[in-house]
VMD Tcl script that builds the backbone (N, CA, C; Angstrom):
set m [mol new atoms 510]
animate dup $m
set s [atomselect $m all]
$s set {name element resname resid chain x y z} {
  {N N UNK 1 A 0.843 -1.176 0.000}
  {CA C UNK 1 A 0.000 0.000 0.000}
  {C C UNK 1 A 0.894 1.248 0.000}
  {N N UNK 2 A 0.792 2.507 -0.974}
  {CA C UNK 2 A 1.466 3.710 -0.689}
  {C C UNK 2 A 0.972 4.628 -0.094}
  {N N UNK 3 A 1.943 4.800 0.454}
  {CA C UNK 3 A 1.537 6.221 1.716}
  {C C UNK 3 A 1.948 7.523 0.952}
  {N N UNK 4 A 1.830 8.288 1.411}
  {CA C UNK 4 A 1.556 9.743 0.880}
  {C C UNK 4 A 2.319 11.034 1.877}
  {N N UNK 5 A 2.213 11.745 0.996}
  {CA C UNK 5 A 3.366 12.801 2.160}
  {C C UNK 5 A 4.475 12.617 2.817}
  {N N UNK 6 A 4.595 12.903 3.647}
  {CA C UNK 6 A 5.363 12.825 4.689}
  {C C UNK 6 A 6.328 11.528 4.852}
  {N N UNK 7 A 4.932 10.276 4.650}
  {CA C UNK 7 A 5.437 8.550 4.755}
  {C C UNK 7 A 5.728 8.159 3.729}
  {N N UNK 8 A 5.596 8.648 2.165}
  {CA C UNK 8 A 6.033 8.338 1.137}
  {C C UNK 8 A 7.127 7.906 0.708}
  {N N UNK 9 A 7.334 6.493 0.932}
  {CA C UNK 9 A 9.039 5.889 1.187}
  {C C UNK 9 A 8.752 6.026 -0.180}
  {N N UNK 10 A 8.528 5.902 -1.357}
  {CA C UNK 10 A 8.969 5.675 -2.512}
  {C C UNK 10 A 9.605 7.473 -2.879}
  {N N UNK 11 A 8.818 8.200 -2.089}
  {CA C UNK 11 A 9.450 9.984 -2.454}
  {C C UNK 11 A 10.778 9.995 -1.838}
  {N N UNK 12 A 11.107 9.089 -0.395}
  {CA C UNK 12 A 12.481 9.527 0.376}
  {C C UNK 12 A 13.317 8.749 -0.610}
  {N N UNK 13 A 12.945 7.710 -0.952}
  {CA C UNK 13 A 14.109 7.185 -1.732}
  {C C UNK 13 A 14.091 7.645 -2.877}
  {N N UNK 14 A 13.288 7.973 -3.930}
  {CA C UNK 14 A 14.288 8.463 -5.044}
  {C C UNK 14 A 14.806 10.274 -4.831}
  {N N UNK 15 A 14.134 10.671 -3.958}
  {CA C UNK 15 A 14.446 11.887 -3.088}
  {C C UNK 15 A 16.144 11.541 -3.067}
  {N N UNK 16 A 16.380 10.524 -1.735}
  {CA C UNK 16 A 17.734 10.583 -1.248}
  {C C UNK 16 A 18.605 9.539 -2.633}
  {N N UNK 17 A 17.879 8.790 -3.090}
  {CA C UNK 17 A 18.552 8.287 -4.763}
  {C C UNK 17 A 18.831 9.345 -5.563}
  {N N UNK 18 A 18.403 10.408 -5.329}
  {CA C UNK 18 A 18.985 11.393 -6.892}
  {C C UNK 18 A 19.928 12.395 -6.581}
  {N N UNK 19 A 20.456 12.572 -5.227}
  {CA C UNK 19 A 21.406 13.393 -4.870}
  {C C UNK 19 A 22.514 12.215 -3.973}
  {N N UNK 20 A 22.306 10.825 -3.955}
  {CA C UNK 20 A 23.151 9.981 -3.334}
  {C C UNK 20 A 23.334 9.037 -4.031}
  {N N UNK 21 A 24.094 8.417 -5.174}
  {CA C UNK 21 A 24.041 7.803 -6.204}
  {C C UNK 21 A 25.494 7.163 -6.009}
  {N N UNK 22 A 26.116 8.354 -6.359}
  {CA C UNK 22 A 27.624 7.730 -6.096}
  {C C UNK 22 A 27.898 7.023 -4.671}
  {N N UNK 23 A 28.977 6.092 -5.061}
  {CA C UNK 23 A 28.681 4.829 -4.008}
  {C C UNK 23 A 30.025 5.673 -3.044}
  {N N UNK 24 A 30.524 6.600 -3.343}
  {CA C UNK 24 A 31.510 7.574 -2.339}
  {C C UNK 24 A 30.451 8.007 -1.620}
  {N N UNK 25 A 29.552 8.430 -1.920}
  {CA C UNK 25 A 28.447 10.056 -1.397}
  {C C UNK 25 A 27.621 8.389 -0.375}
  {N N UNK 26 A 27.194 7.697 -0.450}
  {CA C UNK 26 A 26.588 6.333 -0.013}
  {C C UNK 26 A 27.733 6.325 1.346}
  {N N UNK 27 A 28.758 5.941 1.030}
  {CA C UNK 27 A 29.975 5.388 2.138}
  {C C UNK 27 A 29.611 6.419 3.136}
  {N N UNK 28 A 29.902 7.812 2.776}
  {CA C UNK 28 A 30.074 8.896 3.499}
  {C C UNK 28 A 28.853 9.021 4.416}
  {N N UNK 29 A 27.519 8.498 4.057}
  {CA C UNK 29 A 26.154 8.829 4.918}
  {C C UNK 29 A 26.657 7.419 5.339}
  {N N UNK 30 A 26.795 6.575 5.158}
  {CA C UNK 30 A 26.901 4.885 6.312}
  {C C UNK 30 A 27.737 5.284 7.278}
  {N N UNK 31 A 28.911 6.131 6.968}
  {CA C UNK 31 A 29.928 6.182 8.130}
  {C C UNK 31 A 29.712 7.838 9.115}
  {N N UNK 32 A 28.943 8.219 8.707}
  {CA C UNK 32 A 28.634 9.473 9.190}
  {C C UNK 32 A 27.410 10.505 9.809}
  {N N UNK 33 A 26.338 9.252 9.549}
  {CA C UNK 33 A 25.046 9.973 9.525}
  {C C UNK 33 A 24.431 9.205 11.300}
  {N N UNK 34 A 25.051 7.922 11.362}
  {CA C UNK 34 A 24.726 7.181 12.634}
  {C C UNK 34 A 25.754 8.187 13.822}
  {N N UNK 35 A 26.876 8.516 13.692}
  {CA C UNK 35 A 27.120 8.506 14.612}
  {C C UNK 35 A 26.789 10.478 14.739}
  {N N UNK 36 A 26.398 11.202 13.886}
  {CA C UNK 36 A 25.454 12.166 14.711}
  {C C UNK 36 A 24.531 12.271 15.400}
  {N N UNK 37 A 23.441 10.705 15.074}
  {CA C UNK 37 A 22.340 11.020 15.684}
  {C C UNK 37 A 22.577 10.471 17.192}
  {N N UNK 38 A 23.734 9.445 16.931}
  {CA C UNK 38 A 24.192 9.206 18.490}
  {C C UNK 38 A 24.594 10.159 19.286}
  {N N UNK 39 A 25.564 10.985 18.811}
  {CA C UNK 39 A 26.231 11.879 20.106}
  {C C UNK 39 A 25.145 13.324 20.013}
  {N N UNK 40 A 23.734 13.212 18.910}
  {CA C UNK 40 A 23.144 14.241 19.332}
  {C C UNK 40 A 22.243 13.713 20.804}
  {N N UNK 41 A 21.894 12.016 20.954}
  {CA C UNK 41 A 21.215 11.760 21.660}
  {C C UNK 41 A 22.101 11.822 23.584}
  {N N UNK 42 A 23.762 11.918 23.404}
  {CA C UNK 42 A 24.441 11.654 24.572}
  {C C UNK 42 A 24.297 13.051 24.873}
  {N N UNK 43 A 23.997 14.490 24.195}
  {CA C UNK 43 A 24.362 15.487 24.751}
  {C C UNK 43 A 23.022 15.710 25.044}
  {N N UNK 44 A 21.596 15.147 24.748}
  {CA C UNK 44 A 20.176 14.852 24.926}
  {C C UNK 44 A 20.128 14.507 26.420}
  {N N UNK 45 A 20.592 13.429 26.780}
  {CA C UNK 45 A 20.808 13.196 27.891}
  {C C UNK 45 A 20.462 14.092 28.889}
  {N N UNK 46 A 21.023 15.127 28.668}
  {CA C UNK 46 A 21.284 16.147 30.029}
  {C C UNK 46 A 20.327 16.950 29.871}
  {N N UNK 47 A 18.721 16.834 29.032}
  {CA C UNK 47 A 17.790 17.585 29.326}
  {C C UNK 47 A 16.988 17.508 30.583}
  {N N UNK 48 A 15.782 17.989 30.573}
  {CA C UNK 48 A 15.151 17.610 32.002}
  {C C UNK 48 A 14.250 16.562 31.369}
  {N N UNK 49 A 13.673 15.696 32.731}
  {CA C UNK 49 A 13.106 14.692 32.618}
  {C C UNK 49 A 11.906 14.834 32.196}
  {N N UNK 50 A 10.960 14.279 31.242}
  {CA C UNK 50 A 9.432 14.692 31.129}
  {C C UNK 50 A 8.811 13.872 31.917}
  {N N UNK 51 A 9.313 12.847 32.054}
  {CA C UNK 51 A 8.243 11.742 32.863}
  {C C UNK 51 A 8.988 11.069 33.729}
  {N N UNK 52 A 8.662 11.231 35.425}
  {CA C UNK 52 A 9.411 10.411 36.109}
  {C C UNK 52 A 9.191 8.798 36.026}
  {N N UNK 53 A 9.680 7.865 35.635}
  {CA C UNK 53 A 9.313 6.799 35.664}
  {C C UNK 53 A 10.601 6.106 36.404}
  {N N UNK 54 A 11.107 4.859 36.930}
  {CA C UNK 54 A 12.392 4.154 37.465}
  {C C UNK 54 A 12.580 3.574 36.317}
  {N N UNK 55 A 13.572 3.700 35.679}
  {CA C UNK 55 A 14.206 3.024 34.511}
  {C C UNK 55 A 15.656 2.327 35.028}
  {N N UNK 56 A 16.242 1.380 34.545}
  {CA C UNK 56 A 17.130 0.753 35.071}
  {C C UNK 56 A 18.147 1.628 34.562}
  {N N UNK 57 A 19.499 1.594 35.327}
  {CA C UNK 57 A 20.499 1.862 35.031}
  {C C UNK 57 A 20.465 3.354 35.028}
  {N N UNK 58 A 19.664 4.436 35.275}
  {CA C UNK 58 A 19.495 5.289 35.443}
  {C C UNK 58 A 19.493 5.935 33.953}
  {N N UNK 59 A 18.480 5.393 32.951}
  {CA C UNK 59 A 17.971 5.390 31.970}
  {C C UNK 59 A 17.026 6.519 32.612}
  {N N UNK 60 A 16.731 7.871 31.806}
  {CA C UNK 60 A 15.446 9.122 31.680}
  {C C UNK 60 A 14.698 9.157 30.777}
  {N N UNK 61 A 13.237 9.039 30.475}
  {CA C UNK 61 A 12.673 9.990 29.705}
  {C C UNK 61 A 12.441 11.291 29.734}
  {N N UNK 62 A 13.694 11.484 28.781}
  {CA C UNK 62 A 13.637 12.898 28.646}
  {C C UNK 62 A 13.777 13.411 27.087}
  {N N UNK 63 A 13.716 14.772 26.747}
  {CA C UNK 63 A 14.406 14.870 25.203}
  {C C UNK 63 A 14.967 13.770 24.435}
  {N N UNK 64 A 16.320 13.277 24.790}
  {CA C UNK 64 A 16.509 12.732 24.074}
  {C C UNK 64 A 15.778 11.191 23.876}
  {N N UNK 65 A 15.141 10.879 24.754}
  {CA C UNK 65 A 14.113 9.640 24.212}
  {C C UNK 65 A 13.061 9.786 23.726}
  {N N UNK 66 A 12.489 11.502 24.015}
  {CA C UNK 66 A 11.350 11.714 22.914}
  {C C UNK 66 A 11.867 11.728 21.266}
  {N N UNK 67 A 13.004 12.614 21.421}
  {CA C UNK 67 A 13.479 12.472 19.829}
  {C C UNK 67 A 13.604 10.876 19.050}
  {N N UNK 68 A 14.380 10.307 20.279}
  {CA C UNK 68 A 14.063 8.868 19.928}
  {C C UNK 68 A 13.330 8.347 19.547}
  {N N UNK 69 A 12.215 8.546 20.251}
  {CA C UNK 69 A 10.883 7.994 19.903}
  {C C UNK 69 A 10.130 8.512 18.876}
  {N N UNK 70 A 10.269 9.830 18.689}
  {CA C UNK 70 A 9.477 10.218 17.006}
  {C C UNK 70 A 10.356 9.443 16.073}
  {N N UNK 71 A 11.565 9.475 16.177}
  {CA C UNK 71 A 12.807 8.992 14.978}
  {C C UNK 71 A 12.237 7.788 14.578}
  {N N UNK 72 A 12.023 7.387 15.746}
  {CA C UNK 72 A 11.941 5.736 15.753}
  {C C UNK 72 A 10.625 5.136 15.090}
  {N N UNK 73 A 9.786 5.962 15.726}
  {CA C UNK 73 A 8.351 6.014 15.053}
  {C C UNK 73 A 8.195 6.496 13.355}
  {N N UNK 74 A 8.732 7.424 13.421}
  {CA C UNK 74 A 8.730 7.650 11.235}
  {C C UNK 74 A 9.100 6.418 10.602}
  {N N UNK 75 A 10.555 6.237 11.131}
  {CA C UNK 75 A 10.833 4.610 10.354}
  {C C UNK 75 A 10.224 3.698 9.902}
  {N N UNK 76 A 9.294 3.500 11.298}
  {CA C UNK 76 A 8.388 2.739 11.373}
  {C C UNK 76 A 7.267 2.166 10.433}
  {N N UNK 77 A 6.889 3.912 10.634}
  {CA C UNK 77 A 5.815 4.301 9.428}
  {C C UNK 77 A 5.750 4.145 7.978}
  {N N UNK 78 A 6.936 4.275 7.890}
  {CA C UNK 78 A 7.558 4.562 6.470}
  {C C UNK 78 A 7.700 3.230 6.201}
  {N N UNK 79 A 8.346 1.885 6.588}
  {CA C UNK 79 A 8.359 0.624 6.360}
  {C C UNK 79 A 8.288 0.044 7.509}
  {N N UNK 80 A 6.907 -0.717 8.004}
  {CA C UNK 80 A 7.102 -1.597 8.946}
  {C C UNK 80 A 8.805 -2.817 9.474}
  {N N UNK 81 A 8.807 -3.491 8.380}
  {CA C UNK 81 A 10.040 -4.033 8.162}
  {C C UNK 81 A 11.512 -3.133 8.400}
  {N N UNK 82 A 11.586 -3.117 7.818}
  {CA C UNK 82 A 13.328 -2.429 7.960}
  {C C UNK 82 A 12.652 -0.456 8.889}
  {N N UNK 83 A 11.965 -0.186 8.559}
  {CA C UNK 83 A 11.782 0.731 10.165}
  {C C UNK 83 A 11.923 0.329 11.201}
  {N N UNK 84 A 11.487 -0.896 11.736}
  {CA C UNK 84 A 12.109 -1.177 12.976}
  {C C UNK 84 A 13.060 -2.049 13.213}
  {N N UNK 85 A 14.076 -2.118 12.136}
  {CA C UNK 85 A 15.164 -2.439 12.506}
  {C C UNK 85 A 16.152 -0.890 12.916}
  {N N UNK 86 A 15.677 0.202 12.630}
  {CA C UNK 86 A 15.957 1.083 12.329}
  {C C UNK 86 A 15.528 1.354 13.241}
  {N N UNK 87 A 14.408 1.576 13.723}
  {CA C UNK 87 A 13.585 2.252 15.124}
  {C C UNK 87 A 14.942 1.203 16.171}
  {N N UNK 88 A 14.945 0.188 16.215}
  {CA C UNK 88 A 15.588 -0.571 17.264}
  {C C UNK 88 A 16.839 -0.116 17.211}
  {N N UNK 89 A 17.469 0.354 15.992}
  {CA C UNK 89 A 18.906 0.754 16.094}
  {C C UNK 89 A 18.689 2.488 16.672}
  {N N UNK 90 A 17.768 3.410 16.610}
  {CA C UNK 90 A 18.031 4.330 17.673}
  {C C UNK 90 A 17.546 4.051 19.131}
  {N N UNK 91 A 16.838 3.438 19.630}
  {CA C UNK 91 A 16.640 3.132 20.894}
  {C C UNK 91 A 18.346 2.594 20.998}
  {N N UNK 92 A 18.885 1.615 20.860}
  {CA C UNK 92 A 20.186 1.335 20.662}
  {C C UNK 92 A 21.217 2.436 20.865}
  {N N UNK 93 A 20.973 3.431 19.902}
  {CA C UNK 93 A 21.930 4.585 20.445}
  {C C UNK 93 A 21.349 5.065 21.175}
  {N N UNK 94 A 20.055 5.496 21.908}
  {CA C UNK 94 A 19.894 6.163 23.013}
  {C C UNK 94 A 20.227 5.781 24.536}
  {N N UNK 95 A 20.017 4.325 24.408}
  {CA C UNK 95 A 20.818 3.853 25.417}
  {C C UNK 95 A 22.040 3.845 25.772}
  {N N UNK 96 A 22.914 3.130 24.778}
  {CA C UNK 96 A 23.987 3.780 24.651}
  {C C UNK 96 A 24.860 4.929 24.928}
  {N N UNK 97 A 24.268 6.006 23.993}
  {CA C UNK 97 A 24.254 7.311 24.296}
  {C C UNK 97 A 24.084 8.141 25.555}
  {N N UNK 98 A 23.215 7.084 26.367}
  {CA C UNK 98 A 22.957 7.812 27.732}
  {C C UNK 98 A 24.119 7.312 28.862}
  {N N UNK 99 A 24.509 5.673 28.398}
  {CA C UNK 99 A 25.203 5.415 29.254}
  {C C UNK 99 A 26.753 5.992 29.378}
  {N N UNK 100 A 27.213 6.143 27.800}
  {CA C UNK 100 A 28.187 7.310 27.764}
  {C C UNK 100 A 28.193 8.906 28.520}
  {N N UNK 101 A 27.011 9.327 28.250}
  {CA C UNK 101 A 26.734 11.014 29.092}
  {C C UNK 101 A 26.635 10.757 30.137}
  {N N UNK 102 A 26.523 9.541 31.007}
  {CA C UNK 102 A 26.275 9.242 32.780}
  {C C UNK 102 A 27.907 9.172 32.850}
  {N N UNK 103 A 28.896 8.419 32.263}
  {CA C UNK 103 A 30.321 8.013 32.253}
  {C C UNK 103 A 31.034 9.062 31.922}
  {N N UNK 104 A 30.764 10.722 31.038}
  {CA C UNK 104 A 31.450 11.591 30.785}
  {C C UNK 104 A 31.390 12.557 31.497}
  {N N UNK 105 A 29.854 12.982 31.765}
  {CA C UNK 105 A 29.400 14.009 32.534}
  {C C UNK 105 A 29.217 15.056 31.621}
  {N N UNK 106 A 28.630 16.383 32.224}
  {CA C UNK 106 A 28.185 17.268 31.218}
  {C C UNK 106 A 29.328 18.040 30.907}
  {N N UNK 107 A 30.195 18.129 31.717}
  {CA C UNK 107 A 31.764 19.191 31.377}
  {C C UNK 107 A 32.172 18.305 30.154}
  {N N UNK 108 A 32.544 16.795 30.048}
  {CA C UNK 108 A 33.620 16.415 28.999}
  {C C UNK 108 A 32.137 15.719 28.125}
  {N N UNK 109 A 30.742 15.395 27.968}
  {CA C UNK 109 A 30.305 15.295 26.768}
  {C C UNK 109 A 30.110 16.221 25.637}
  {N N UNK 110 A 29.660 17.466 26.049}
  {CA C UNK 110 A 29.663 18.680 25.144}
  {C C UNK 110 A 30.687 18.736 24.246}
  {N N UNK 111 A 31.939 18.626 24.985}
  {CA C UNK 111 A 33.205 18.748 24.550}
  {C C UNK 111 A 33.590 17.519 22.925}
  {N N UNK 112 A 33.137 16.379 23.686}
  {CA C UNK 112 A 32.884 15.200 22.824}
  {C C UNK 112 A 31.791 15.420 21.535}
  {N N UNK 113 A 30.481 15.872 21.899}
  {CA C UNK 113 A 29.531 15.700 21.319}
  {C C UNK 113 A 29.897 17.097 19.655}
  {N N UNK 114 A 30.196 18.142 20.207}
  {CA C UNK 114 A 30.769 19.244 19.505}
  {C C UNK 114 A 31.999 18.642 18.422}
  {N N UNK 115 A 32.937 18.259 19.153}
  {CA C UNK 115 A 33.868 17.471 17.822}
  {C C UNK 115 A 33.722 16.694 17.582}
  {N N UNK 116 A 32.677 15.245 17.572}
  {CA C UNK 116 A 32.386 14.582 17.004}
  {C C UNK 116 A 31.689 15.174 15.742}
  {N N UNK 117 A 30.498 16.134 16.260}
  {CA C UNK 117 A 29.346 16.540 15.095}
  {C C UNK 117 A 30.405 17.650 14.263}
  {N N UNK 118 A 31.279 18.130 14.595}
  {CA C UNK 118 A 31.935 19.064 13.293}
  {C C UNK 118 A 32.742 18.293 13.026}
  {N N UNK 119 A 33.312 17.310 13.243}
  {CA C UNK 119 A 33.849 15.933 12.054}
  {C C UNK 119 A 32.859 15.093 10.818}
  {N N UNK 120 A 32.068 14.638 12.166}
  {CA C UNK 120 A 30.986 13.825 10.783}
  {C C UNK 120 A 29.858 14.817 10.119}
  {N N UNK 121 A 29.774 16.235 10.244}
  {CA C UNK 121 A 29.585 17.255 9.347}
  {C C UNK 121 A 29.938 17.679 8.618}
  {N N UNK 122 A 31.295 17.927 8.897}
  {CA C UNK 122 A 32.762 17.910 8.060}
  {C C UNK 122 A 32.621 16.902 6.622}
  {N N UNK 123 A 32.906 16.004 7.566}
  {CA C UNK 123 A 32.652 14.604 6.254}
  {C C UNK 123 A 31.641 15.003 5.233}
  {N N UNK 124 A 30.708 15.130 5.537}
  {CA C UNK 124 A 29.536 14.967 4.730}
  {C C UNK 124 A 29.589 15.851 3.746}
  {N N UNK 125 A 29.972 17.396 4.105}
  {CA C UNK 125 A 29.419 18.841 3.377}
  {C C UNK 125 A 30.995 18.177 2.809}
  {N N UNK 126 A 32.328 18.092 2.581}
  {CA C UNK 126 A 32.969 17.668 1.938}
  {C C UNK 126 A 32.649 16.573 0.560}
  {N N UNK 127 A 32.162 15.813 1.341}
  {CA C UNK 127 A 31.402 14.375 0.315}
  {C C UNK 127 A 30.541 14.954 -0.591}
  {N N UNK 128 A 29.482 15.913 0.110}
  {CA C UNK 128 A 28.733 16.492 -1.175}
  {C C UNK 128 A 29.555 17.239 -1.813}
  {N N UNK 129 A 30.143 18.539 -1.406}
  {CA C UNK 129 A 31.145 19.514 -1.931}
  {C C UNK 129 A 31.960 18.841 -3.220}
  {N N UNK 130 A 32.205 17.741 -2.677}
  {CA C UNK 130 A 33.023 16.587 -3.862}
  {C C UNK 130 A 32.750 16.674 -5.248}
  {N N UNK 131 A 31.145 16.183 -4.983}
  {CA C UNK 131 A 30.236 15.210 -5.798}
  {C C UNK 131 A 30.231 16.546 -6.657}
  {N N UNK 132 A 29.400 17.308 -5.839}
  {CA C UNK 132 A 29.083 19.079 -6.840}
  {C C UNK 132 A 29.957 19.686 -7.226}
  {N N UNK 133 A 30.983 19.725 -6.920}
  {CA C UNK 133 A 32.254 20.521 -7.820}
  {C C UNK 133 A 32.908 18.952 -9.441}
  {N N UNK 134 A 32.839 18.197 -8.885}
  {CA C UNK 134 A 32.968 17.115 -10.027}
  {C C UNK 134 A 31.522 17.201 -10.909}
  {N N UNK 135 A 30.450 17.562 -10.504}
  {CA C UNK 135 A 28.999 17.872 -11.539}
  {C C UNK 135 A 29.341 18.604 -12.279}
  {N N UNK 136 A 29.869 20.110 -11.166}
  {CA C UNK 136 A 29.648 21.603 -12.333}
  {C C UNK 136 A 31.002 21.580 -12.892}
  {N N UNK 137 A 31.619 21.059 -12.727}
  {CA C UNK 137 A 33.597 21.776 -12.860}
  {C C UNK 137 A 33.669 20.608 -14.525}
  {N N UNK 138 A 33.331 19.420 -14.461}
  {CA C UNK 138 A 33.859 18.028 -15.103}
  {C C UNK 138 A 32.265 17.373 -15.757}
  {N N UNK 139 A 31.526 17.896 -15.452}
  {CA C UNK 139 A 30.209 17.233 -15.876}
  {C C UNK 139 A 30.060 16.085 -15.499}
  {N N UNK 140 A 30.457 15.686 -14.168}
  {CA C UNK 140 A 30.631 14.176 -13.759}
  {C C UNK 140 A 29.021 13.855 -13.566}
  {N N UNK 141 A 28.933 12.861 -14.240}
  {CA C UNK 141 A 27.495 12.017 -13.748}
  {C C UNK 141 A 27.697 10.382 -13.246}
  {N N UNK 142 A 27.011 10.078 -12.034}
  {CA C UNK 142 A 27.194 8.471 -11.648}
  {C C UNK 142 A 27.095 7.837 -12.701}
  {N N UNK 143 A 25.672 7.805 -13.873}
  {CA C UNK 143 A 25.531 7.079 -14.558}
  {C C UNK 143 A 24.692 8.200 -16.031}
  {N N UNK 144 A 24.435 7.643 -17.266}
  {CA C UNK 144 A 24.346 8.155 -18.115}
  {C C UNK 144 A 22.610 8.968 -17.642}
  {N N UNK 145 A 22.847 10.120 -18.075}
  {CA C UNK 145 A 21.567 11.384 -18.165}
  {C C UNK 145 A 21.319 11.372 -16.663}
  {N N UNK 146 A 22.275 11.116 -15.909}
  {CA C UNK 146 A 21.869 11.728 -14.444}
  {C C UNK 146 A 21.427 13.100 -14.310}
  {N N UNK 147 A 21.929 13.636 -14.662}
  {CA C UNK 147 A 22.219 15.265 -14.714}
  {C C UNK 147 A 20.651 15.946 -15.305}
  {N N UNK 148 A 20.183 15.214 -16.310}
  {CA C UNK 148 A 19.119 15.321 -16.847}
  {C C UNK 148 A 17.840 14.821 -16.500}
  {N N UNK 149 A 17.872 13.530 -15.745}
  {CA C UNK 149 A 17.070 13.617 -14.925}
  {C C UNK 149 A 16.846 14.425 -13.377}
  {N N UNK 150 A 17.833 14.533 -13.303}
  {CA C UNK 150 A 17.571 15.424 -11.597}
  {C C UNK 150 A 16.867 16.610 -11.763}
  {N N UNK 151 A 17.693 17.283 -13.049}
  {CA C UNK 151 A 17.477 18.532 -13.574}
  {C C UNK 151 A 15.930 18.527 -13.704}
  {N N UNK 152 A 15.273 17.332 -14.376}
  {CA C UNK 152 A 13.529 16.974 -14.497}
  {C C UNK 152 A 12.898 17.060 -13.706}
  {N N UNK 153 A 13.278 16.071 -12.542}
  {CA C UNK 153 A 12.426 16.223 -11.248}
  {C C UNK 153 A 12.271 18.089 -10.519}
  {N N UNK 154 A 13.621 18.200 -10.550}
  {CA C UNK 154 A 13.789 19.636 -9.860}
  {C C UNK 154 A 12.685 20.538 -10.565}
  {N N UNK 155 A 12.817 20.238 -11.801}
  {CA C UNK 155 A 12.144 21.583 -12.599}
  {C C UNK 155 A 10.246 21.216 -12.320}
  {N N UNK 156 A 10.277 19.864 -12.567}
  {CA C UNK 156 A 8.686 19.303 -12.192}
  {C C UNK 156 A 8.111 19.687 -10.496}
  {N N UNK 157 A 9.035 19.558 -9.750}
  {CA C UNK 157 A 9.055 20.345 -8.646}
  {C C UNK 157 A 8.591 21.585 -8.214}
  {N N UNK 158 A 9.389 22.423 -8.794}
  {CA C UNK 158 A 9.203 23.683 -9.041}
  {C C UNK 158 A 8.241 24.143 -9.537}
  {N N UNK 159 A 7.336 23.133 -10.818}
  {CA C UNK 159 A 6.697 23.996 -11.652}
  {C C UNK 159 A 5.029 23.298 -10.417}
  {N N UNK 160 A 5.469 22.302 -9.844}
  {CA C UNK 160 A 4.491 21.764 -8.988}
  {C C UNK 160 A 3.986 23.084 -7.428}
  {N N UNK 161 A 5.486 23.697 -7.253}
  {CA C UNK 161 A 5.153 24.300 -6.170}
  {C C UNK 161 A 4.357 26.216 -6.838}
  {N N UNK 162 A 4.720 26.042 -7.740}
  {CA C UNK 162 A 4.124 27.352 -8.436}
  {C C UNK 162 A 2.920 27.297 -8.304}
  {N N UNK 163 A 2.551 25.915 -9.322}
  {CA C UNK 163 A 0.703 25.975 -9.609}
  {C C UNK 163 A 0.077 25.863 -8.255}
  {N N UNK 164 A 0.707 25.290 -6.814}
  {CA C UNK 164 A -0.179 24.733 -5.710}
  {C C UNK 164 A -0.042 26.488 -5.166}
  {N N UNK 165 A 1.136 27.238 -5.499}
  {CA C UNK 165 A 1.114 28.648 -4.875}
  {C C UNK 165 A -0.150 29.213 -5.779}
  {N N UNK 166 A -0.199 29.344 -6.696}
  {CA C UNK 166 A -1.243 29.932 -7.436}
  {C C UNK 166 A -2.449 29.700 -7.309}
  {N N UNK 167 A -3.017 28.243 -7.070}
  {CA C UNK 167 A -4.052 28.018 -6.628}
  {C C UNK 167 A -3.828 28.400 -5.123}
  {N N UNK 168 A -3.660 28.654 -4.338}
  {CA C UNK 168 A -3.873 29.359 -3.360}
  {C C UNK 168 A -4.202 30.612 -3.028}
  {N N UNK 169 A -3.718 31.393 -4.105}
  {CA C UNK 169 A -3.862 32.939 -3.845}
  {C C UNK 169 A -4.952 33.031 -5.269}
  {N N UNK 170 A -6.112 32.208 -5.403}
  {CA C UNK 170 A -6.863 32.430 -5.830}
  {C C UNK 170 A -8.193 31.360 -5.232}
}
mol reanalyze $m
mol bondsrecalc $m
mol representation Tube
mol addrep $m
């Protein structure tokens, strides 16, 4: 069954398929995209609690397990199947994540959490920076009429967000 909007796995993927193609620009989100959402969830940690509950190990619901929990929940949505392998792999880092921010404390996680995320940020805006200076500089395409299709969608896009503006202001 297809979902629509928001849950439209067939829109995220050729969405994240038409600007992630090259199997460099691929490597760079496998090795870089997990461990932001981890050390965004260890510096999460140190919000206030929303719900007192006894959690073991001195596990909180707080911020960072609500973020968890929407994260975890879209996945979900989006593909029962591999969403919650995905939902299970951020509960995974939130635990994780918390048990690190109990072991660092708030003086040396910040510290951690800050150069971790301007490394694997680093990475990334590089990886794209890559890809887009090899597009415009070399006409590099992954594969034949890349360039021409993206260019399609973008422009179908565009000409999509015009007419829905226009019908609005009439």
């Amino acid at each position: 069954m297809a979902k629509i909007g928001l849950f439209d796995l067939e829109k995220h993927f050729s969405f994240y398929g038409a600007y992630h193609s090259n199997p460099v620009n691929i490597f760079i989100h496998m090795l870089f995209v997990w461990p932001i959402l981890f050390t965004s969830l260890v510096i999460l940690y140190f919000t206030p609690t929303l719900v007192h509950v006894s959690l073991p190990n001195n596990l909180v619901l707080n911020y960072g397990f609500l973020f968890t929990l929407i994260y975890a929940g879209f996945y979900v949505c989006l593909d029962v199947k591999a969403g919650s392998l995905a939902g299970l792999m951020c509960f995974v880092c939130w635990v994780f994540g918390s048990f690190l921010a109990q072991h660092l404390g708030f003086s040396l996680a910040w510290k951690v959490v800050v150069a971790a995320q301007l490394f694997c940020y680093t990475g990334l805006f590089i990886g794209h920076g890559v890809f887009e200076v090899l597009q415009m500089t070399f006409g590099y395409e992954p594969y034949s009429s890349f360039n021409d299709s993206v260019k399609a969608k973008v422009d179908a896009n565009i000409a999509k967000w015009k007419e829905e503006k226009h019908k609005k202001n009439f």
